[in-house]
N, C-alpha and C positions, 0 to 999 in steps of 0.2 A: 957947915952948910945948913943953917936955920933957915927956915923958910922964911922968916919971920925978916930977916935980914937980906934977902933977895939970894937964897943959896939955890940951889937947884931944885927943888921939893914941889914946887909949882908945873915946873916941865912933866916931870911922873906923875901929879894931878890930871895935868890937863890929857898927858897920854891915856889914865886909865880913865877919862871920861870921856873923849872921844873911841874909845874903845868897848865902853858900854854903850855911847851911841850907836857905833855901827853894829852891835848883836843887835841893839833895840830895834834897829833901821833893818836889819837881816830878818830879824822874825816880824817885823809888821810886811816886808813883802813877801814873806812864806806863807802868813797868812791871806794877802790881799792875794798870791796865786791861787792858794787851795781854794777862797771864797770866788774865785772867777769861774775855775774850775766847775765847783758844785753851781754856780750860778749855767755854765754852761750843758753841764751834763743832765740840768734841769730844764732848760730850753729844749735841749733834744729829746728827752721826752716828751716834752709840750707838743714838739710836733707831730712826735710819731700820732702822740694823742689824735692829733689834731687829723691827722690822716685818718685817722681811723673812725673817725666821726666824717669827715669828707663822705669816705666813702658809703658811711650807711646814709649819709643824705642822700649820695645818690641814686643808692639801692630804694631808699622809699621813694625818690621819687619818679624810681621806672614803675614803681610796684601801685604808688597814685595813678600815672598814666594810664596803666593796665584796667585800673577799677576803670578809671572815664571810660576807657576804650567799652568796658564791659557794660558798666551802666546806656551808655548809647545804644550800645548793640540790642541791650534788653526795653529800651524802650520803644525802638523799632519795631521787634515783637509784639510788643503791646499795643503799641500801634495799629500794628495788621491785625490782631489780636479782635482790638474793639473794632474792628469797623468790618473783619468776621460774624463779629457777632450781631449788630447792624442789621446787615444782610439775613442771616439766621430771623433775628425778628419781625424782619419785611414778612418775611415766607411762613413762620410761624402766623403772623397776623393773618395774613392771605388765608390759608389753610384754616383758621378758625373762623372765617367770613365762611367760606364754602361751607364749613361745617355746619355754621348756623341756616343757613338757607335749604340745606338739605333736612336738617329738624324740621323745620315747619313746614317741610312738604310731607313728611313721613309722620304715624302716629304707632303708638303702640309699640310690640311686639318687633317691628322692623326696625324702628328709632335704636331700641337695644342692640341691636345685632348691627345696624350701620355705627351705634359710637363704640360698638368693640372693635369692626373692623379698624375704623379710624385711628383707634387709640394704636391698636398695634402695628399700621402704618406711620403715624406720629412715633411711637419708639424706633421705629428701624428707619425713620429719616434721625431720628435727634443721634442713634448708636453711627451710622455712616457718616454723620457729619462730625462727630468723635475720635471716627478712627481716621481721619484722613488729616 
């Protein structure tokens, strides 16, 4: 049985190479599982990831609303705020008209004692309009 002469030596060739094919063919899809595998155990993190960035977008972006919400609120105050103080200046001007008119009727000695009174009605309008 020469192989050389067509004896049987070729049939246990080709058995034990079709035979290392199929290990070779066994281990490239033990490896093409494991790498599906890790490719998919890697996805599922991706998402978790991925959730969890979702959710802090959402958290900032109740947490952005919140500030608008705040900023508007605060410039409504502001709003009222200057147009408080508007008014305040109308009535400070009035009051320093009268004051002047009242100098130039008065001299002396009573001019003193009218711009202390004045002054100290001027502090307890500017302190009331503070406290309130």
């Amino acid at each position: 049985n020469n192989p050389r002469f067509g004896g049987s030596a070729p049939a246990q060739n080709v058995n034990r190479y079709s035979a290392a094919q199929q290990a070779a063919n066994r281990s490239n899809e033990v490896f093409i599982e494991k790498s599906m595998e890790q490719q998919q155990q890697i996805m599922r993190e991706q998402d978790e990831q991925l959730n969890v960035v979702g959710q802090s977008i959402g958290r900032l972006k109740e947490i952005g609303t919140l500030i608008g919400d705040e900023v508007e609120d605060q410039n409504i105050l502001l709003d009222d705020f200057y147009s408080d103080m508007g008014q305040t200046e109308k009535r400070m001007s009035n009051v320093q008209r009268k004051m002047d008119k009242i100098l130039e009727k008065v001299d002396g000695k009573k001019q003193n004692i009218i711009i202390g009174v004045l002054l100290i009605i001027m502090i307890l309008v500017v302190i009331l309009f503070f406290s309130t």
